[in-house]
N, C-alpha and C positions, 0 to 999 in steps of 0.2 A: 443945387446948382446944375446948368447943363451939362458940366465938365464931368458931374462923378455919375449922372440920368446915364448918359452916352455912356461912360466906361463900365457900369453895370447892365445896359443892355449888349453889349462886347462878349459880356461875360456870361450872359445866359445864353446868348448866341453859340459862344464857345463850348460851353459844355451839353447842351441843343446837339450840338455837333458831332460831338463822342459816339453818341449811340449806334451801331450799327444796325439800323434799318434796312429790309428789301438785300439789295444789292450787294450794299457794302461790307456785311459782313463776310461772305466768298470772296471779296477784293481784297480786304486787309489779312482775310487769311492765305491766300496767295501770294501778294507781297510779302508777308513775312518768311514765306517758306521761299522766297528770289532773295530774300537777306541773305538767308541761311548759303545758299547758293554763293551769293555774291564775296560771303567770308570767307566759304571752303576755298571755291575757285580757284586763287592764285599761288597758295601754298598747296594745293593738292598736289598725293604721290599717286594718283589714279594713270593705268596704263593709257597709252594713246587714243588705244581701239573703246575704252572706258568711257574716254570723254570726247572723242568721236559720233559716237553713239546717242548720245547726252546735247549735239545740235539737231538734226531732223526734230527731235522731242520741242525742242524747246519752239523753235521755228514754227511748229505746227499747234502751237498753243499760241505763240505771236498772231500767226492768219488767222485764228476764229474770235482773238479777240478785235482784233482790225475789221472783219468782215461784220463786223455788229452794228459798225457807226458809232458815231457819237451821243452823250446821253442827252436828252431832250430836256428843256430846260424843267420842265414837271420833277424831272427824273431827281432832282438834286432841292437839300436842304437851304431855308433862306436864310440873307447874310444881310447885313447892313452896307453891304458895298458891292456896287453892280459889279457882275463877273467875279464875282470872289466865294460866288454859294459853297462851291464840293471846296475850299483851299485844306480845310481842315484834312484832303483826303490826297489832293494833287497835291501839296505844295514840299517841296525839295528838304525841307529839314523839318516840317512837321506832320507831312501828309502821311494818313494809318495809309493809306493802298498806293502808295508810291512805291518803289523799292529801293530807290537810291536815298529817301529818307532812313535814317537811324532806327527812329522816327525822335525827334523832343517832344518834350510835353510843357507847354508854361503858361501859367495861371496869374490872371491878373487880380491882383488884393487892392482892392479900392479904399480899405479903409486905412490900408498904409501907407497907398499911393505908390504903388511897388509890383513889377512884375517876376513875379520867382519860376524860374522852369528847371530841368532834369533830365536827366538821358545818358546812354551811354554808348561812345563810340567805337567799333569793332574794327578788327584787322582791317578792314573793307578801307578804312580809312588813315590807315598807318603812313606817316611822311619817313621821320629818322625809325629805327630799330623799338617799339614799342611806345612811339608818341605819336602824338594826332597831327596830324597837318595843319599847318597854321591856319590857311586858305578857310580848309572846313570849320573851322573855330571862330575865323571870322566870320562868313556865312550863319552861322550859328548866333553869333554876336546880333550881328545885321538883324536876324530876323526879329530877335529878342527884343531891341530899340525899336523895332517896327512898333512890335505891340506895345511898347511903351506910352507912343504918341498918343495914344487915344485918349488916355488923360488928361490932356489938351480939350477934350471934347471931338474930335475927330483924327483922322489916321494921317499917317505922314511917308512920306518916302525920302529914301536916304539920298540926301546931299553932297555928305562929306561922313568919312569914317574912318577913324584912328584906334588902331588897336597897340596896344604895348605889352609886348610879352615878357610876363615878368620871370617866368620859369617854365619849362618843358609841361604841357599836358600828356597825361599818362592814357591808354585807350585803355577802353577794357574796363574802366572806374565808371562810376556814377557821380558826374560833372552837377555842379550846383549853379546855376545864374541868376543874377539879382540884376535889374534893372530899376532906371528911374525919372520921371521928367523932372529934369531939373528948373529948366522957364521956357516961356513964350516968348519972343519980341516979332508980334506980326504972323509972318505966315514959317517965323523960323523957329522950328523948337529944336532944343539943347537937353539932350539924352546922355546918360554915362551906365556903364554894365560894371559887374565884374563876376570871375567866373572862378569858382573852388575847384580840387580835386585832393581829395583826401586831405580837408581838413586846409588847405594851403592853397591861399593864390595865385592864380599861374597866370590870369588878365587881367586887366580894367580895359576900359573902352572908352573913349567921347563920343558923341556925332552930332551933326545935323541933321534936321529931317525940314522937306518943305511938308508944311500943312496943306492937303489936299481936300476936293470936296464930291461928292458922288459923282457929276459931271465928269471929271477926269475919266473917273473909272469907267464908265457908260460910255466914252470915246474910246479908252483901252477896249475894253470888251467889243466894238462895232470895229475895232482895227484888227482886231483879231480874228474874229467871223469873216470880214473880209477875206485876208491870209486863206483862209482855212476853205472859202469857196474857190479860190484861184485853181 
């Protein structure tokens, strides 16, 4: 059927994606060494003059990657959805060469009709005294029902989203999430998650998502290039 064609080409697409090719791998090793950064940061007991020192640096690693420009579209892996080629590499909760990604990882299982992902969140991302911020967990949620939709035969963007929080997420754990499309009616599909940590559930999720179709994305993308020559 076209519904499971499309969500196994998603799937080769996705892990197509993984590879670090050319570029990317000096990107994701970079980002990961801005995590590291980004965890120490706020609890460091480093002197003034310590992390003083520690801006020039960083700032002059900012201007030479600014000064490069932007990468040409040659430059970047093919996606099924216009403007969405590098997302496995920009995107906020699963891009390897992001820095403000965690990064997740979540794999869509076609033959169970289920998307399972994994990850785990650091101090960077602490709300109360050793728990995750709700925010971030939804974000995480959000994205998870993202990949969900494809199931459907095509991708979806979110509607409406309801998270219920059943117990404190713990950082610092390796978070389990299970997603799933539950129906279609029309262009609205009906997703629910839930998310473990140590063995116990601390969310479930609903949403909506509208079913979108390449054109959308090919006007996101031309709105965006726009922005971007201003």
């Amino acid at each position: 059927m076209a519904e499971r064609e499309h969500a196994d080409r998603v799937a080769q697409v996705h892990a197509a994606a993984r590879s670090a090719e050319g570029i990317w791998g000096p990107k994701r090793a970079l980002a990961a060494a801005l995590r590291e950064l980004l965890e120490a940061l706020p609890r460091s007991a480093a002197a003034d003059s310590e992390v003083e020192a520690l801006v020039p640096m960083i700032r002059d690693a900012a201007r030479v990657l600014a000064a490069a420009g932007p990468l040409a579209p040659g430059d970047v892996p093919t996606s099924l959805y216009s403007g969405m080629e590098h997302f496995m590499d920009v995107g906020p909760i699963v891009g390897l060469s992001n820095a403000i990604a965690p990064p997740l990882e979540f794999q869509l299982d076609n033959e169970a009709g289920v998307v399972r992902g994994g990850g785990r969140f650091g101090a960077a991302y602490e709300g109360a005294p050793g728990l995750l911020h709700g925010g971030f967990l939804a974000a995480a949620i959000d994205e998870l029902l993202g990949v969900a939709t494809v199931l459907s035969g095509g991708p979806g963007m979110t509607r409406e989203l309801t998270v219920h929080y059943l117990r404190p997420t713990p950082i610092d754990v390796e978070l389990c999430f299970t997603a799933r499309l539950d129906r279609a009616e029309g262009r609205k599909l009906f997703v629910s998650a839930d998310v473990e940590a140590n063995g116990l559930r601390t969310a479930k999720a609903s949403g909506v998502f509208t079913a979108v179709q390449d054109h959308h994305f090919e006007a996101f993308a031309r709105a965006r290039k726009a922005r971007d020559e201003t």
